[in-house]
VEXDREN-2710 file (C-alpha; in Angstrom, 1 decimal):
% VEXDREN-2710
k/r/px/py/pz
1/UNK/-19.7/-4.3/-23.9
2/UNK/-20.4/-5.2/-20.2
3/UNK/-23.1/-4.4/-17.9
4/UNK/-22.8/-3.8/-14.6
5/UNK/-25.6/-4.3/-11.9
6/UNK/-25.1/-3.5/-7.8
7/UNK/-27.8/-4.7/-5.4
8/UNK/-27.7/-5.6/-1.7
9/UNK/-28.3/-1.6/-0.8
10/UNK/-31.2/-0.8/1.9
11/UNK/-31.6/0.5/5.0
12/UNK/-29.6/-0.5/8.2
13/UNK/-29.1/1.0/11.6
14/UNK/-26.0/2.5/12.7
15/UNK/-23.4/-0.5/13.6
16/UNK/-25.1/-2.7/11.3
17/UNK/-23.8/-4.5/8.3
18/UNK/-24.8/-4.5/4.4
19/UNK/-23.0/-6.6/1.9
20/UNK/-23.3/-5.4/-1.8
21/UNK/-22.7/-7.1/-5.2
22/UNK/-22.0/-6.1/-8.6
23/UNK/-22.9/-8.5/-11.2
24/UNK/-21.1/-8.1/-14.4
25/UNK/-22.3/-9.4/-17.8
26/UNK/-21.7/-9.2/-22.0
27/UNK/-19.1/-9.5/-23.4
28/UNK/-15.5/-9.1/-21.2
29/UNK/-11.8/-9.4/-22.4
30/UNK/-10.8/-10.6/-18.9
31/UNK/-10.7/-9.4/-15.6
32/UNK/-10.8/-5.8/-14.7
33/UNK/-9.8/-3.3/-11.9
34/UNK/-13.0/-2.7/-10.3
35/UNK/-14.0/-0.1/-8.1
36/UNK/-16.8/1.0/-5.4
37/UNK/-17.8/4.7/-5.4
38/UNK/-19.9/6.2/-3.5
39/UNK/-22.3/9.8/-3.7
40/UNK/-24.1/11.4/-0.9
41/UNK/-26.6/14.2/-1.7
42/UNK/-24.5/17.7/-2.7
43/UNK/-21.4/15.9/-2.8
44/UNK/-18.9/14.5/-5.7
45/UNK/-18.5/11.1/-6.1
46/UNK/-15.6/9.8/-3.9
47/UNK/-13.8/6.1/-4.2
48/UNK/-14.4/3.9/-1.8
49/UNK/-12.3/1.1/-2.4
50/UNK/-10.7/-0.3/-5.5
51/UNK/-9.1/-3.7/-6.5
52/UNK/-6.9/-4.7/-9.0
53/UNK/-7.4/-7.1/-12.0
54/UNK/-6.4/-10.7/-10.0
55/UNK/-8.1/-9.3/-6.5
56/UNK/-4.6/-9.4/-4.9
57/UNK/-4.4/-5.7/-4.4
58/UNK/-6.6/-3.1/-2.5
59/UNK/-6.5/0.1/-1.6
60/UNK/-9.7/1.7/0.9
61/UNK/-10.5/5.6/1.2
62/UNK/-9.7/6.5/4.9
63/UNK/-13.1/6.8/6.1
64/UNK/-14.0/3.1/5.3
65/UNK/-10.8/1.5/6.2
66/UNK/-11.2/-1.8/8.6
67/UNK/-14.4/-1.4/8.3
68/UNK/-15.1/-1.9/4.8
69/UNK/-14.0/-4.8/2.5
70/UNK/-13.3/-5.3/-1.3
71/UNK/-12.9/-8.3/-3.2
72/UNK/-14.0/-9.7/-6.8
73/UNK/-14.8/-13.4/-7.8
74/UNK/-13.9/-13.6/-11.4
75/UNK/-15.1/-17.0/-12.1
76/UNK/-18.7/-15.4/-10.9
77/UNK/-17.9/-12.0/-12.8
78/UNK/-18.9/-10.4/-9.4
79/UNK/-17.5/-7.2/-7.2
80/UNK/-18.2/-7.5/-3.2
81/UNK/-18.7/-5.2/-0.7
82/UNK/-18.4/-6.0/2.9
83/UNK/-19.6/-3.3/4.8
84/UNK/-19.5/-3.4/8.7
85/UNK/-20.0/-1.2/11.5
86/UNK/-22.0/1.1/9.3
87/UNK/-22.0/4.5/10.1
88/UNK/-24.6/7.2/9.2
89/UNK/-21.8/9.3/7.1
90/UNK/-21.9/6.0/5.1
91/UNK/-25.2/6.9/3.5
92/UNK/-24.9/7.5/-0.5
93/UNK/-25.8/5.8/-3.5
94/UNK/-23.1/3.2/-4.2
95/UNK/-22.0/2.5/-7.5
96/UNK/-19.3/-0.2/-8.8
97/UNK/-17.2/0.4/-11.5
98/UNK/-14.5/-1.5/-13.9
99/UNK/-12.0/-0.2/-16.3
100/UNK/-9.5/-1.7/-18.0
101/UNK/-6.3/1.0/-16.9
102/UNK/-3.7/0.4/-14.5
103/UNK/-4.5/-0.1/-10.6
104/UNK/-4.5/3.2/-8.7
105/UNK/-4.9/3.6/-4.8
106/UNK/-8.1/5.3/-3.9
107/UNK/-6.3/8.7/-3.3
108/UNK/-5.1/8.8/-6.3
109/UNK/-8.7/7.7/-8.1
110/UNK/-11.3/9.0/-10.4
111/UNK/-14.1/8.6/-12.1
112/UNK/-12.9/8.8/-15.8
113/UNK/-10.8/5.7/-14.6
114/UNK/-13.6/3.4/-15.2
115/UNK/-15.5/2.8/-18.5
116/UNK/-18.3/0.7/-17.0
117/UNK/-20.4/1.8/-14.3
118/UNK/-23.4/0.1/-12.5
119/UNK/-26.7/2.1/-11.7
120/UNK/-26.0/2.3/-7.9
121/UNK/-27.8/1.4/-5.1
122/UNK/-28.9/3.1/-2.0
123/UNK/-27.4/2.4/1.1
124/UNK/-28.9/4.4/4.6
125/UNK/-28.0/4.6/7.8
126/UNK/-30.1/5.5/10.6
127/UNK/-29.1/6.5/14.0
END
């Protein structure tokens, strides 16, 4: 089994900068694809960005991309994410994710990908 755990959310004005983490614990059979979700009040939960098992790959949803970046340690078991020139569409609860399937872009991602899913936490953006 393995447990996932974000922090790093709060509250940041727009432009600002957050960085979360996703510890990862238990028991693992090596690295996985792990992903960043994220769900705003009213709305489904959309990918954010995703990585493959080796943190070579990425793929970014559109809204996020070059502002936004993934990567994994795997000798610290943790998921990153770099979050810059926040913006207040960026407000949701953020969730990380793993899975042991095949890489997929975040176009092509879902939910039921990923066995393994954090608690989330709350990223806001003020204006």
């Amino acid at each position: 089994q393995v447990q996932l755990v974000e922090s790093g959310g709060g509250s940041v004005q727009a432009g600002g900068s957050l960085r979360l983490s996703c510890a990862a614990s238990g028991t693992t059979d090596g690295p996985y694809c792990m992903a960043w979700f994220r769900q705003a009040p009213g709305k489904e939960r959309e990918g954010v960005a995703v990585i493959d098992r080796l943190g070579t790959t990425t793929s970014y949803a559109d809204s996020v991309k070059g502002r936004f970046t993934i990567s994994k340690d795997n000798t610290k078991n943790t998921l990153y994410l770099q979050m810059t020139s926040l913006k207040p569409e960026d407000t949701a609860m953020y969730y990380c994710a793993a899975g042991g399937g095949p890489f997929r872009i975040v176009t092509s991602l879902s939910p039921t990908d990923f066995g393994y899913w954090g608690q989330g936490t709350q990223v806001t953006v003020s204006s």
